[in-house]
VONU-7309 format. One record per residue (C-alpha): residue number from 1; chain; x, y, z negated. Coordinates in Angstrom, 3 decimals, padded with zeros to 6 digits. Layout:
<atoms>
ATOM  num  chaine         x         y         z
ATOM  NUM       A         X         Y         Z
...
</atoms>
This chain:
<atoms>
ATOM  num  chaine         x         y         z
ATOM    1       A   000.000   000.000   000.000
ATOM    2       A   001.332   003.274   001.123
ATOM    3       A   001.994   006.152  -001.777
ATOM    4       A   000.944   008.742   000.628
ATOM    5       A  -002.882   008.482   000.036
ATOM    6       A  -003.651   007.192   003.546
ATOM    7       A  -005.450   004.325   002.455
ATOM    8       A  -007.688   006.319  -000.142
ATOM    9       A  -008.409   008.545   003.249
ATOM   10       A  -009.182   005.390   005.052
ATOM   11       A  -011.377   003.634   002.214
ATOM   12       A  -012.956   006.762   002.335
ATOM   13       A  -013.611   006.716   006.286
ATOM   14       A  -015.202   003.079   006.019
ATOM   15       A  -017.455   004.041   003.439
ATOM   16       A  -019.168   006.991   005.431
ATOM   17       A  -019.215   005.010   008.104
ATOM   18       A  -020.805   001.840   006.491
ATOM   19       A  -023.111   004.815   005.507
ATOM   20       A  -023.599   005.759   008.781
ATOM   21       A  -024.686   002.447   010.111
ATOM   22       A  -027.113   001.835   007.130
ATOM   23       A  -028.534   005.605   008.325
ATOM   24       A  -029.201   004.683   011.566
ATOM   25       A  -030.003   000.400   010.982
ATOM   26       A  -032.815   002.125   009.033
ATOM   27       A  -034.244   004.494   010.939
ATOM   28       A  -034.531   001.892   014.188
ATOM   29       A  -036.143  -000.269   011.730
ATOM   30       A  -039.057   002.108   010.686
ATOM   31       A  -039.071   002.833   014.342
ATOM   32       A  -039.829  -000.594   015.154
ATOM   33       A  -042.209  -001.030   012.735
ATOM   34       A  -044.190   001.836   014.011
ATOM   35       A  -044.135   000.706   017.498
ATOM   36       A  -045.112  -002.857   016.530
ATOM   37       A  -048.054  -001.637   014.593
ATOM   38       A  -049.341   000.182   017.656
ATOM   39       A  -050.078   003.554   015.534
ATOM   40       A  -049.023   007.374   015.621
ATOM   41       A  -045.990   008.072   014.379
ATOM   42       A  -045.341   007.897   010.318
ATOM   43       A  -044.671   010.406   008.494
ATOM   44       A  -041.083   010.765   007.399
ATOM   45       A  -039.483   009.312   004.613
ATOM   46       A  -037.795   011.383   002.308
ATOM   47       A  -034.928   009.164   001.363
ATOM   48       A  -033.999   008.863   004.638
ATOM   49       A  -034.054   012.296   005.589
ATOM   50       A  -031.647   013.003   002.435
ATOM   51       A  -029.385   010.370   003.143
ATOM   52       A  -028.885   011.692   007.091
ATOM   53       A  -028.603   015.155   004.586
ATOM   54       A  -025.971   013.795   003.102
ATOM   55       A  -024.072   012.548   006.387
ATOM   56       A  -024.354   015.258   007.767
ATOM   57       A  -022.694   016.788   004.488
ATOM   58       A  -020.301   014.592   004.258
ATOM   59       A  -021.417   013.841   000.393
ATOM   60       A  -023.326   011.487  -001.229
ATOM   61       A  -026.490   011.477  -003.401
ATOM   62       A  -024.908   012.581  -006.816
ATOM   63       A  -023.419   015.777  -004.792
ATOM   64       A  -027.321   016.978  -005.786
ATOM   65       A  -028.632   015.022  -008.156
ATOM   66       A  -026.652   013.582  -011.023
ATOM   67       A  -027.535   011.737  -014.416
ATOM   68       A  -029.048   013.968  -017.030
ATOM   69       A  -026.221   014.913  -019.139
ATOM   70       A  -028.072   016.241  -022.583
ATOM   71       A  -024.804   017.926  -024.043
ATOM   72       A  -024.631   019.830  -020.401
ATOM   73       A  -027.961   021.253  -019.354
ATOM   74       A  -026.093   023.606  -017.487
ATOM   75       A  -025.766   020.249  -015.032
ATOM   76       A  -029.587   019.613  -014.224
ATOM   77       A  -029.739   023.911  -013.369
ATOM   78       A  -026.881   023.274  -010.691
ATOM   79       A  -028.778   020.542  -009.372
ATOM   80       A  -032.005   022.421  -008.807
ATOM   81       A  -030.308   025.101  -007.127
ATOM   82       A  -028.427   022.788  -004.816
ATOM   83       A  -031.842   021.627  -003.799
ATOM   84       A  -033.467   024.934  -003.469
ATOM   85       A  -030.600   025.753  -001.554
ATOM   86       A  -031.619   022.570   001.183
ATOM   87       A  -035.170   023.687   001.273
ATOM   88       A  -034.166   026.496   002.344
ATOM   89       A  -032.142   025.107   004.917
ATOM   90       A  -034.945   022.867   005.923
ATOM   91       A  -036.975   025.637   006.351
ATOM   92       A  -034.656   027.493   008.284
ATOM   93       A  -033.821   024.958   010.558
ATOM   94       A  -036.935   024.378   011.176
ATOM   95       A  -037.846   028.100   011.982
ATOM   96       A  -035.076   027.822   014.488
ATOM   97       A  -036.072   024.679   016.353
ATOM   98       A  -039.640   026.330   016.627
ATOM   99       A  -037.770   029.657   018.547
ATOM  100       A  -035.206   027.369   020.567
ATOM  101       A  -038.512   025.557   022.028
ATOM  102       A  -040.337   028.846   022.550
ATOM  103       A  -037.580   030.452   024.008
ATOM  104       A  -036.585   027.568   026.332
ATOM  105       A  -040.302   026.630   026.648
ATOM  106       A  -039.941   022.774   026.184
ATOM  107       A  -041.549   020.993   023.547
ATOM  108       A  -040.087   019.508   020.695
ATOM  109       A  -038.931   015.711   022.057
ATOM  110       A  -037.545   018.162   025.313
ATOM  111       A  -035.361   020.686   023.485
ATOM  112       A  -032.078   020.162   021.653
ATOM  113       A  -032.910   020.287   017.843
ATOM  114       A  -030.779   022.055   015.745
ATOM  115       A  -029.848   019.934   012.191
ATOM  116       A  -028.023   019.962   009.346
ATOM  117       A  -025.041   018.221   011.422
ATOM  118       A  -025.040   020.669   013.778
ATOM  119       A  -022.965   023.364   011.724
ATOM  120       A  -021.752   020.987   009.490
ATOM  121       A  -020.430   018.442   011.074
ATOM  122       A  -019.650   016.419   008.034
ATOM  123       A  -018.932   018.630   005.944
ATOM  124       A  -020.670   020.932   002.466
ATOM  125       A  -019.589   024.069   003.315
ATOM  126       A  -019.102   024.588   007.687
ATOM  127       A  -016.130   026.991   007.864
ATOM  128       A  -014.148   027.077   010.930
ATOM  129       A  -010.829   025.403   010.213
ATOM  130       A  -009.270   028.820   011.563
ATOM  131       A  -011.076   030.610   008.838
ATOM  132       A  -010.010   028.277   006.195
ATOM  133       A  -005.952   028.226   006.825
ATOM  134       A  -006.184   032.710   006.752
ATOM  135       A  -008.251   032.905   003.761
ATOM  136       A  -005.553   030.429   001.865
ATOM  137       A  -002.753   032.230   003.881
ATOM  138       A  -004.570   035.480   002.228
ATOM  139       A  -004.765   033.793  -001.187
ATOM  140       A  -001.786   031.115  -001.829
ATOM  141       A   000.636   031.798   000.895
ATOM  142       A   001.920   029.943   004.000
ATOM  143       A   003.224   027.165   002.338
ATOM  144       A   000.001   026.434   000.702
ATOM  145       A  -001.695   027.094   004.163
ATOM  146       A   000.294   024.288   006.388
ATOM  147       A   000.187   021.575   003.413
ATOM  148       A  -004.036   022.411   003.654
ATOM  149       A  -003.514   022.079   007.085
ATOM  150       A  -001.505   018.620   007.289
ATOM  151       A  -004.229   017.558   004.937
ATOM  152       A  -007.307   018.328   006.301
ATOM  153       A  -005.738   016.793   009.604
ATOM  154       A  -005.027   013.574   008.024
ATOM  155       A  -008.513   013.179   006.477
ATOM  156       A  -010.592   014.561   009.150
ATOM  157       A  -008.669   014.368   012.535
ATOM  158       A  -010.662   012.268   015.374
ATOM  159       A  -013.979   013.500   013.256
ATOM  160       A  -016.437   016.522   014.434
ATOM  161       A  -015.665   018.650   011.437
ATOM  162       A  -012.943   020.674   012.089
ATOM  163       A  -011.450   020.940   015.615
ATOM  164       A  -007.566   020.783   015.213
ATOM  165       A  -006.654   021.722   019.130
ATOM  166       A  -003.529   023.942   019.900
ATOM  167       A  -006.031   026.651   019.705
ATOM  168       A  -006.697   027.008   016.002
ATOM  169       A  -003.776   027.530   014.294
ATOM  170       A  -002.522   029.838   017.647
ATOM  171       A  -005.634   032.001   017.379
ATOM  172       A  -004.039   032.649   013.202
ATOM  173       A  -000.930   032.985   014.273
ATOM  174       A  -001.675   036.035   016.455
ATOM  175       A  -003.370   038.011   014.164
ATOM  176       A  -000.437   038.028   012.060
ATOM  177       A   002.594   038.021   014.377
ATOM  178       A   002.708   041.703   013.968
ATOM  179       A   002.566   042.473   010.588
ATOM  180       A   002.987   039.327   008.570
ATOM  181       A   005.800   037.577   011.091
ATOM  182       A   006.908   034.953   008.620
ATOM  183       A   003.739   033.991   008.143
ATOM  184       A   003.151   033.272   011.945
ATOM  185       A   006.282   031.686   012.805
ATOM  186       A   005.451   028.823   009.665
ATOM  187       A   001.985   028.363   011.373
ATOM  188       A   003.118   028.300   014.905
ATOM  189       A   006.278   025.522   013.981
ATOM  190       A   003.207   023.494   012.492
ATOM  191       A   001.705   024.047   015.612
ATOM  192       A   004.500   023.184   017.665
ATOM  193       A   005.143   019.984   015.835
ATOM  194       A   001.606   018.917   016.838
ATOM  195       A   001.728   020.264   020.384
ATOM  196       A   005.397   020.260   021.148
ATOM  197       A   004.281   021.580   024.756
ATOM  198       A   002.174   024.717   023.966
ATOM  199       A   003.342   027.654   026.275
ATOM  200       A   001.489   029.953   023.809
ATOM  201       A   003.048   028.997   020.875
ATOM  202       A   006.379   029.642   022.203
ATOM  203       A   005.336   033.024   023.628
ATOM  204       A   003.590   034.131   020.128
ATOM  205       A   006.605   032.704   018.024
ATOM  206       A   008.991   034.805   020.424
ATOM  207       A   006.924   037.756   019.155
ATOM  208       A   006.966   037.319   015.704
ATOM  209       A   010.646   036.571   016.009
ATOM  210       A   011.140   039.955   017.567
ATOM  211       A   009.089   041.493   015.009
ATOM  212       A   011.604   040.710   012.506
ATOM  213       A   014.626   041.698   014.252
ATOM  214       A   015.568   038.696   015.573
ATOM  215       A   016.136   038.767   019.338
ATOM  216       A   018.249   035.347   019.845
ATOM  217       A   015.493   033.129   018.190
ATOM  218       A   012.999   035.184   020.168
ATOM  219       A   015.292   034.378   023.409
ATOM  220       A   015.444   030.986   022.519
ATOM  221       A   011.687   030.608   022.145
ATOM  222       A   011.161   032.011   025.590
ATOM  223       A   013.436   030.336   026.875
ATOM  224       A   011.697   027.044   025.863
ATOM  225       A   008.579   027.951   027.076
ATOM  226       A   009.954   028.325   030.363
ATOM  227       A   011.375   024.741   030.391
ATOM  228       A   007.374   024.017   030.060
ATOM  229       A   006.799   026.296   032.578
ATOM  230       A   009.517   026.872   035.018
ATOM  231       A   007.425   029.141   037.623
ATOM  232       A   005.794   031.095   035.189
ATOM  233       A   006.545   035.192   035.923
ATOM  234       A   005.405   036.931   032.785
ATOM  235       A   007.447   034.687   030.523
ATOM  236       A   010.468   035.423   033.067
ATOM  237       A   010.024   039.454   032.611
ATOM  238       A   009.210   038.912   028.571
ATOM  239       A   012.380   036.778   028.680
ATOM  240       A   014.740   039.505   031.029
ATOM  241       A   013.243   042.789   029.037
ATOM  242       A   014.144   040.789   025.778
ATOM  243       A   018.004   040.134   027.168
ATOM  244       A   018.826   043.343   028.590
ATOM  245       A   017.775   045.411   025.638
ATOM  246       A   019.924   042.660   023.460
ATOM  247       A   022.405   043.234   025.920
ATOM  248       A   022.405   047.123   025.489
ATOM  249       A   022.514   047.012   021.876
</atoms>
C-alpha cells in the first residue's frame, strides 16, 4: 500500500461510483415497474431524488442530516439550514427549467434540464478550479496554491468537477505576471510539468521573467517555445526585441 494516499483517493472513487450504479439500478427499476403496470408516471421518490442530490454533491447522506447529538444542538440547526438551503435550490432549478422551455419553446422531455449536477459536477460548493488556486494564492501563498492544485488533480482528474486543461492555471498565471511575477512563474512551472508543450506557458513565463529583471530566463523561455513552434513570428520578434535590448545594456 502506497503512503501517498492514492489508495484512500481510489477507495474513495469506487465508493461513489458503487453509488452511482445503485442511483441509476434504481431508478430503471421504478421505471420498469411503471411501465409494466401500464399507468401514468409515479410520483417521485424522495430518497432517490436526495441520493442523485448527493451525487451530484459529491457527499453522502450525513453531509445533511446527522444523528441527534443532545450535548450539540447547534448540530440539528446546521442541518435544517443545509436543507433549506436545497429547497431552495430545488426551487430554483426548477424556476429555471420552466424559462429554458419557454424560451426555447420545447416541452419539458424536449429541453435540456438544468440539475443539481449541472454546476456541481460532483462537488458541495461549484467553484471554478481557476477561482479556487487565486483565492488560496490570495490567502496562503503559492506554495500552498500548487500543493491544492496537485491535490485536487489527483482526487478529481478524469472526473467533471474541475477541468484541469492547460487553460486554467494559464488564465491565473496572467493576471499576475505583472505584478505578482513569482507567483506566476510557480503556477506556470506546475503548468509546464503537466503540459510540457504549452506555447502559452512559455510566452507568459517569459513575461513574468522579464518582469523581474531577468532577461536570460525570459530568453530561454522564448526560446523554448519556439522549439514548439519553429514558424511562429510573434514569438520570433518577442524573442529579437528581448536580445537586442539585453544586448544594449
Amino acid at each position: 500500500m502506497r503512503g501517498d494516499g492514492s489508495w484512500h483517493v481510489r477507495e474513495a472513487n469506487v465508493n461513489r461510483a458503487f453509488d452511482r450504479v445503485t442511483v441509476v439500478v434504481a431508478l430503471v427499476l421504478q421505471a420498469s415497474a411503471v411501465a409494466a403496470q401500464g399507468g401514468p408516471p409515479a410520483a417521485p421518490d424522495p430518497l432517490l431524488d436526495m441520493q442523485a442530490m448527493a451525487l451530484a454533491l459529491g457527499v453522502r447522506c450525513e453531509y445533511c442530516h446527522t444523528p441527534r447529538n443532545r450535548e450539540a444542538p447547534e448540530s440539528a440547526t446546521r442541518d435544517k439550514a443545509k436543507r433549506d438551503i436545497a429547497r431552495e435550490m430545488i426551487a430554483m432549478t426548477r424556476e429555471i427549467n420552466a424559462k429554458v422551455q419557454a424560451a426555447a419553446d420545447k416541452s419539458a422531455t424536449a429541453a435540456a434540464p438544468v440539475t443539481c449536477v449541472t454546476c456541481h459536477r460532483g462537488v458541495p460548493i461549484p467553484r471554478q478550479l481557476s477561482e479556487i488556486v487565486a483565492r488560496t494564492l490570495r490567502d496562503k501563498g503559492a506554495a500552498e496554491a500548487v500543493s491544492q492544485y496537485r491535490a485536487l488533480r489527483t482526487e478529481f482528474y478524469g472526473r467533471q468537477s474541475y477541468d484541469f486543461g492547460e487553460a486554467e492555471l494559464l488564465g491565473v498565471a496572467l493576471r499576475l505576471a505583472q505584478s505578482r511575477p513569482d507567483d506566476a512563474i510557480a503556477l506556470l512551472q506546475v503548468n509546464l510539468e503537466f503540459y510540457p508543450q504549452s506555447v502559452r506557458s512559455y510566452v507568459t513565463l517569459a513575461q513574468a521573467y522579464t518582469r523581474k529583471l531577468d532577461d536570460e530566463s525570459a530568453i530561454k523561455s522564448l526560446e523554448k517555445a519556439l522549439e514548439i513552434e519553429p514558424d511562429n513570428g510573434v514569438i520570433k520578434g518577442q524573442l529579437a526585441q528581448l536580445q537586442r535590448f539585453q544586448k544594449n545594456r
